[in-house]
N, CA, C and O atoms as a GROMACS GRO file, in nm:
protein
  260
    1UNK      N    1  24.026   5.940   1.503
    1UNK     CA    2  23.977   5.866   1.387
    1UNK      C    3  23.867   5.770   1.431
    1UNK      O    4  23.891   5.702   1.531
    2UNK      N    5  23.736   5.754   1.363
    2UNK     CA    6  23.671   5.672   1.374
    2UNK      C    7  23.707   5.535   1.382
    2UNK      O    8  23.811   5.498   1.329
    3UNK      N    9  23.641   5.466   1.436
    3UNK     CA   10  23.653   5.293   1.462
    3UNK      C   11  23.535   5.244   1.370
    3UNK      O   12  23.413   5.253   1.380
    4UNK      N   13  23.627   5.182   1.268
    4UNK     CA   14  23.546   5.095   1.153
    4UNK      C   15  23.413   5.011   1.198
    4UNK      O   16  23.338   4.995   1.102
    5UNK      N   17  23.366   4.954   1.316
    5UNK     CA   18  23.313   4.895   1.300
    5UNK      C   19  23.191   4.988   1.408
    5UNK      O   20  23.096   4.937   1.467
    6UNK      N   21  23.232   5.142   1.408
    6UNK     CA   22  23.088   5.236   1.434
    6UNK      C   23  23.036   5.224   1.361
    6UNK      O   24  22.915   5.202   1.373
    7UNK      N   25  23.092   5.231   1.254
    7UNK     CA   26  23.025   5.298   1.154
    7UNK      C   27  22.893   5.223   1.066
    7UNK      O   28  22.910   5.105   1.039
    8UNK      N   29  22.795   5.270   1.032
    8UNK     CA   30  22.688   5.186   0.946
    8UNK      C   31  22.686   5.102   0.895
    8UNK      O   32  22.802   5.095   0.853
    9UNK      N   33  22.631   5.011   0.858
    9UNK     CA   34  22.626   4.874   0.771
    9UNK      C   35  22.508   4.934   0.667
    9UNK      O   36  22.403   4.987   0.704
   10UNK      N   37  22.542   4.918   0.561
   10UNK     CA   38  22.416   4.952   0.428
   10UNK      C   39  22.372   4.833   0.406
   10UNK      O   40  22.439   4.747   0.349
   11UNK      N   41  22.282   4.819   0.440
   11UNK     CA   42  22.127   4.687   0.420
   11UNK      C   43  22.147   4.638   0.273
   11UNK      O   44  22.196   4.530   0.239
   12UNK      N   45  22.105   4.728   0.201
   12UNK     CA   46  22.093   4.716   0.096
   12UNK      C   47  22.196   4.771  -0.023
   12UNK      O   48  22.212   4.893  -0.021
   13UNK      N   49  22.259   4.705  -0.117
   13UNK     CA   50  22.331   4.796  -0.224
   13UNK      C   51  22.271   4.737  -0.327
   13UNK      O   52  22.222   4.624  -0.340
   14UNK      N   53  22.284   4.861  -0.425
   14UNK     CA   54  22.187   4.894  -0.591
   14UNK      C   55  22.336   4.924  -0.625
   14UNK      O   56  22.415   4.977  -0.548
   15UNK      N   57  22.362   4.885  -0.746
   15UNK     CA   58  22.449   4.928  -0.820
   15UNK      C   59  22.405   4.912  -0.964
   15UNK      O   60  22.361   4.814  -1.024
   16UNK      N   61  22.431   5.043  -1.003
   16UNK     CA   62  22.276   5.095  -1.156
   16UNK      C   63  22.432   5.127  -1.232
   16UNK      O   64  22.538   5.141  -1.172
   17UNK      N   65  22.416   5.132  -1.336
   17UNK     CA   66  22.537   5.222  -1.463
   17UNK      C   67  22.601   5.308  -1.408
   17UNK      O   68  22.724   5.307  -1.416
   18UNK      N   69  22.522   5.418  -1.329
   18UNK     CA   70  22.604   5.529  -1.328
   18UNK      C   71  22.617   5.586  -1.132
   18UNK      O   72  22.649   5.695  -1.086
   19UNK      N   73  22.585   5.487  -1.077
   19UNK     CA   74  22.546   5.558  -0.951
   19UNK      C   75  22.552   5.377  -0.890
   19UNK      O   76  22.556   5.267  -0.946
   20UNK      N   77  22.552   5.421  -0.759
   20UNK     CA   78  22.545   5.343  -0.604
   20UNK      C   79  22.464   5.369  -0.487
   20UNK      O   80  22.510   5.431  -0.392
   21UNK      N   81  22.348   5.325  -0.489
   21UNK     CA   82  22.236   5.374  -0.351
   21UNK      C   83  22.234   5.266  -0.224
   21UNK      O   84  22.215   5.145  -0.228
   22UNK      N   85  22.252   5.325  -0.146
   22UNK     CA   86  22.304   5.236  -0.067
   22UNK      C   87  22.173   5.256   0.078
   22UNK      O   88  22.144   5.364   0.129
   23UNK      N   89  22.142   5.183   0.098
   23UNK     CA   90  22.004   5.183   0.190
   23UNK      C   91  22.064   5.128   0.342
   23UNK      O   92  22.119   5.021   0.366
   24UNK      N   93  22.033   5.242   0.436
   24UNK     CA   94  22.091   5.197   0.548
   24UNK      C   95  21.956   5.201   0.694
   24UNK      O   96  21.977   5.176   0.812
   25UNK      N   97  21.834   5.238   0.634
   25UNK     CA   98  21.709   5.187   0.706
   25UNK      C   99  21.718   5.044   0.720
   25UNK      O  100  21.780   4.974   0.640
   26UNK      N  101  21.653   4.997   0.830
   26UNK     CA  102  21.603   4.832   0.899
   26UNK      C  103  21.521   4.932   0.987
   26UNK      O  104  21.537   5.030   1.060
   27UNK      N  105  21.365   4.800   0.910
   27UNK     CA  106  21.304   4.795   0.947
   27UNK      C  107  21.186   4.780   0.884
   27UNK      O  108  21.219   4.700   0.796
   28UNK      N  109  21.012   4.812   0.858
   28UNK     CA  110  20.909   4.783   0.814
   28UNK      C  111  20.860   4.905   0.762
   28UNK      O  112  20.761   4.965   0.802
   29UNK      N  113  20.950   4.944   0.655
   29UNK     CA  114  20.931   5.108   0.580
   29UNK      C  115  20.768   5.147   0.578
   29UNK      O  116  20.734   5.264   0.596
   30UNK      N  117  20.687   5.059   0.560
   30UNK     CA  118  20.554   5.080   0.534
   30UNK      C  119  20.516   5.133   0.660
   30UNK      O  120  20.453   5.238   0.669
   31UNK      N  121  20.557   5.053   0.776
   31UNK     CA  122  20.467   5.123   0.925
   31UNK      C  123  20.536   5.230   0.973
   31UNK      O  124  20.486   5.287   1.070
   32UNK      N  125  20.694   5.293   0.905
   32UNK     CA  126  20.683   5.436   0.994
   32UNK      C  127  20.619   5.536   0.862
   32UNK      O  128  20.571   5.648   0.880
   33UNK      N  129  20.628   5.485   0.759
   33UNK     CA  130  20.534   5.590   0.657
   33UNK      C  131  20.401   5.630   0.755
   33UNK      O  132  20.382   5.728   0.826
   34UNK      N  133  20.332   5.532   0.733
   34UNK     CA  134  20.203   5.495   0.809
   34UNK      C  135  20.212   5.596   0.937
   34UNK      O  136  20.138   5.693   0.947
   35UNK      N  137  20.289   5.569   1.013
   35UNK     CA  138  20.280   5.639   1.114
   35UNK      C  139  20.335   5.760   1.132
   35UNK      O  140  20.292   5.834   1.221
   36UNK      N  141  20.460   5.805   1.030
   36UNK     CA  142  20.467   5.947   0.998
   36UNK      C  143  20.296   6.035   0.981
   36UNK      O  144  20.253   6.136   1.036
   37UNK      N  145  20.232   5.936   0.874
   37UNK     CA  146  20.131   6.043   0.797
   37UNK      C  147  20.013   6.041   0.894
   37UNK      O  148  19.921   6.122   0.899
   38UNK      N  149  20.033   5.932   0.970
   38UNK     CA  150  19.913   5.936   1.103
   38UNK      C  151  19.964   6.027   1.219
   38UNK      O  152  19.906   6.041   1.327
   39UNK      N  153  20.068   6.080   1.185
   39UNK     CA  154  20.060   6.208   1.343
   39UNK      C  155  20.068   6.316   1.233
   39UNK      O  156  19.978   6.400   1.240
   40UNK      N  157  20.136   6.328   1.155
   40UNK     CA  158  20.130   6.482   1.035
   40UNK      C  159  19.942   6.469   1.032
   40UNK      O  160  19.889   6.580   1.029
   41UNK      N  161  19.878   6.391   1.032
   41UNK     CA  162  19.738   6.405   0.959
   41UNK      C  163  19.655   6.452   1.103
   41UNK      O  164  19.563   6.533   1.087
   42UNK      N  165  19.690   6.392   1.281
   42UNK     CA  166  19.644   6.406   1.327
   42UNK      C  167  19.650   6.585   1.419
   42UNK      O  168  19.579   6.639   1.503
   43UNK      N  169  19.763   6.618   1.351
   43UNK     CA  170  19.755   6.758   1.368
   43UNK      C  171  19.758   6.855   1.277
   43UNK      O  172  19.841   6.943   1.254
   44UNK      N  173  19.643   6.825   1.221
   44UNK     CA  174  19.592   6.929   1.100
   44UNK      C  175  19.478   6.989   1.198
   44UNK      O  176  19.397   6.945   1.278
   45UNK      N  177  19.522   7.128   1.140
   45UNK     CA  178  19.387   7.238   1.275
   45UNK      C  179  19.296   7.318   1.145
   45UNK      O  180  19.315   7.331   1.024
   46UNK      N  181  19.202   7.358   1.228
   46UNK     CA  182  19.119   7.444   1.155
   46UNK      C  183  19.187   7.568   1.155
   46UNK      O  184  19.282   7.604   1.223
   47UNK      N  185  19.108   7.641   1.049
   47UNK     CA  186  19.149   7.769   1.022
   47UNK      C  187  19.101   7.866   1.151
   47UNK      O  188  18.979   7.882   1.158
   48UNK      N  189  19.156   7.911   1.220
   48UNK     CA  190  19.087   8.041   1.347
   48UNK      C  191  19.051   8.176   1.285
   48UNK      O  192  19.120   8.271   1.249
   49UNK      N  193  18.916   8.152   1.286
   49UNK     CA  194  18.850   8.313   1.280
   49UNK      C  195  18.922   8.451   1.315
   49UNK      O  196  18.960   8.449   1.432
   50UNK      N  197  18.957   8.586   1.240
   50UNK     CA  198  19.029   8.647   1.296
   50UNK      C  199  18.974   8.681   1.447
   50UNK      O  200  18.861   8.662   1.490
   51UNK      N  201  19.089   8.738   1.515
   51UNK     CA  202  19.032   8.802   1.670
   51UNK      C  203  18.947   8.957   1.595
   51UNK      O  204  18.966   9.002   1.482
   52UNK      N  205  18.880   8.996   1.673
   52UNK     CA  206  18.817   9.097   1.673
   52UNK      C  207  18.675   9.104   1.566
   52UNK      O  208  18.616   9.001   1.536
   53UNK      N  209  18.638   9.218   1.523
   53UNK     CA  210  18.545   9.222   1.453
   53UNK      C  211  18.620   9.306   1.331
   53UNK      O  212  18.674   9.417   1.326
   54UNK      N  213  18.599   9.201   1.238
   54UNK     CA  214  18.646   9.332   1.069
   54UNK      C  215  18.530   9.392   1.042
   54UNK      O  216  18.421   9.349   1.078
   55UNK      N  217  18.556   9.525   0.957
   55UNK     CA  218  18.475   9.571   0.847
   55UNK      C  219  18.480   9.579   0.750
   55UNK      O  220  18.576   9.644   0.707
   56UNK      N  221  18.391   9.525   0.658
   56UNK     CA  222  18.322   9.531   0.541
   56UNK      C  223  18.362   9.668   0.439
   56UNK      O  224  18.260   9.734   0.418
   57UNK      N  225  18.470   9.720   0.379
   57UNK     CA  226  18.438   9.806   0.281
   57UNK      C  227  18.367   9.856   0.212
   57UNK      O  228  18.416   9.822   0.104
   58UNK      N  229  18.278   9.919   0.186
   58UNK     CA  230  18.220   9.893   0.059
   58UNK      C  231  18.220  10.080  -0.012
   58UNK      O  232  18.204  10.189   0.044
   59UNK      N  233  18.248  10.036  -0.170
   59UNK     CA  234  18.234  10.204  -0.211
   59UNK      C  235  18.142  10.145  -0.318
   59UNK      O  236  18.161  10.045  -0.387
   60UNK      N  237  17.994  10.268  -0.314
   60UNK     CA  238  17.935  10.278  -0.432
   60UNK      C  239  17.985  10.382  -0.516
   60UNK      O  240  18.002  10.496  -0.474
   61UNK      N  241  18.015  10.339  -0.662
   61UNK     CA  242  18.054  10.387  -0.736
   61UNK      C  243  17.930  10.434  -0.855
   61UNK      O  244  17.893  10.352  -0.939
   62UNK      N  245  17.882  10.556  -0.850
   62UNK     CA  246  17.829  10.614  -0.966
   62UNK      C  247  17.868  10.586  -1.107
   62UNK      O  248  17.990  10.576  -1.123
   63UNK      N  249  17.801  10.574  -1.204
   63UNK     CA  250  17.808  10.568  -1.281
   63UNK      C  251  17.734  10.696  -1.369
   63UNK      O  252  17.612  10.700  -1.386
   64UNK      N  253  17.828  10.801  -1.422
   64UNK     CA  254  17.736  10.922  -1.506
   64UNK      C  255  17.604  10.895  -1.610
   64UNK      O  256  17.640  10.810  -1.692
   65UNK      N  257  17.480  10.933  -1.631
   65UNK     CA  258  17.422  10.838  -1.720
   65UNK      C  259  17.426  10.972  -1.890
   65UNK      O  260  17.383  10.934  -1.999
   0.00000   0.00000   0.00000
């Protein structure tokens, strides 16, 4: 059995009509956003050219006059 005092402390409690949200982050929510979207942003790659050389299809299609 767990030992009561492992267990989490919730920072914050909301208690709304129908529900209980209970916030168990500490800390400066804004700077790991920030720094989530600054390494997701810093590895955005370009698109790579396929390998090899493609070809071009092309069908001319007649038209009867």
């Amino acid at each position: 059995m767990e030992d009561v005092n492992d267990s989490p402390r919730a920072v914050k409690v909301e208690e709304h009509s129908r529900c209980v949200i209970l916030t168990y982050f500490q800390g400066d929510i804004n700077a790991m956003v920030d720094a989530h979207f600054s390494r997701a942003l810093s590895k955005v790659c370009k698109a790579k050219p396929p390998m090899g050389k493609t070809k071009k299809i092309r069908k001319m299609i007649k038209v009867g006059e």
